[in-house]
N, C-alpha and C positions, 0 to 999 in steps of 0.2 A: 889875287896876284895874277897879273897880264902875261902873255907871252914873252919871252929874253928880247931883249935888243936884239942876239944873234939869227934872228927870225926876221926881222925887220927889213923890207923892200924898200931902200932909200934913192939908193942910184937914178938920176933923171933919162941914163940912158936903156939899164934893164928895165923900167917902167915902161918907156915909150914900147920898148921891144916887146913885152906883153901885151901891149896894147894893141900895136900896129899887129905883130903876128900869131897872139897866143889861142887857143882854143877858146870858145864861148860857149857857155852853159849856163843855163837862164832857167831859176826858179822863185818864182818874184813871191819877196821884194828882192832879192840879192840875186845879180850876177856873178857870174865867177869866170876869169879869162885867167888860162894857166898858158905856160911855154913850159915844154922841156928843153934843157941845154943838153951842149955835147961835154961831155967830161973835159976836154980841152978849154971849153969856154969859161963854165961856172962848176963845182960841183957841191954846192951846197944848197939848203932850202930858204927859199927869201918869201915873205906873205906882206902883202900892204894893206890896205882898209880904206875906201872914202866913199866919201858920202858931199854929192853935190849940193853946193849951193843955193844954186839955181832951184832942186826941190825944197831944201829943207834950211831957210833961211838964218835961223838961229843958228850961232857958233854948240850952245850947248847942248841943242838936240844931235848937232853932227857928233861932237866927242864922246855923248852918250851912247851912239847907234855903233861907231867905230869902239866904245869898251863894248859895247856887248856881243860884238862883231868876235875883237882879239880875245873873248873868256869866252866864246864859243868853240873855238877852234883849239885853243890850250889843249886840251884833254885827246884830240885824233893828231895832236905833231907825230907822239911815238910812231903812232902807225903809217902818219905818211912818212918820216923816216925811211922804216923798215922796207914798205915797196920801193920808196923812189931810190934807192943807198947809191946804187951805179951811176946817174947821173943828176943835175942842176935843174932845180924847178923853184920856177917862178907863179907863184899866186898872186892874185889880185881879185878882191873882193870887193863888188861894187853894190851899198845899198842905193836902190833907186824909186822904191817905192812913197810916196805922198805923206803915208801915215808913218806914225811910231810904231815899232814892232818890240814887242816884245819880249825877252830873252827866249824864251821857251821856244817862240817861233823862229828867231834868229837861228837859236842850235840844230832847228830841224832841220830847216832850209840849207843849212852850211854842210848838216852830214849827208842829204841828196846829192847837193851837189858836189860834193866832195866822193860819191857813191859812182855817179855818172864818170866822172872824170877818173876815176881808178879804172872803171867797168873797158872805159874805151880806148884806154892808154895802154900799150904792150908793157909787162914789168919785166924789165932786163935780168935776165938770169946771171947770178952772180958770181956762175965761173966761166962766163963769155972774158975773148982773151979782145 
């Protein structure tokens, strides 16, 4: 079972917004570019998945690397929850590496960087007014 749809980075404008301004974190084969929102703007958590073309030609190796991408990530939503709760974060997860990867590697590489990105992110104390 994948990730909710309620997790899901649809919007072409909070994409771009990730993209043009989000933090980068680089543990190859997967990047990761997050944004935090202001409470005002977004306050929920959105994650996307892709995998370019341009490396990985085949339709079914992309859909395969993006499931093993979204059932890597399933199992730490709780806990980014629980730090990010005060405001809107945007993930984006980019595999860019040549070869297939596989699962084991995917979940390593997603909880580094997912490690780095807690590490360097302030977490809002949750009885700031």
């Amino acid at each position: 079972m994948g990730i909710s749809t309620t997790y899901s980075l649809k919007h072409r404008s909070r994409i771009a917004a990730v993209v043009k301004k989000g933090q980068r974190y680089r543990s190859f084969p997967i990047h990761l570019m997050a944004l935090e929102h202001s409470p005002e703007e977004y306050e929920d958590l959105k994650i996307g998945f892709s995998v370019p073309a341009r490396i990985h030609r085949s339709a079914v190796m992309r859909n395969r690397l993006k499931r093993r991408m979204r059932e890597a990530i399933r199992p730490l939503i709780p806990s980014l929850l629980e730090k990010k709760r005060a405001t809107g974060l945007s993930l984006m997860f980019v595999h860019v590496g040549p070869e297939e990867s596989d699962q084991a590697l995917i979940h390593l590489k997603i909880k580094i960087l997912l490690e780095r990105f807690t590490e360097h992110t302030p977490i809002p104390s949750s009885h700031e007014h």
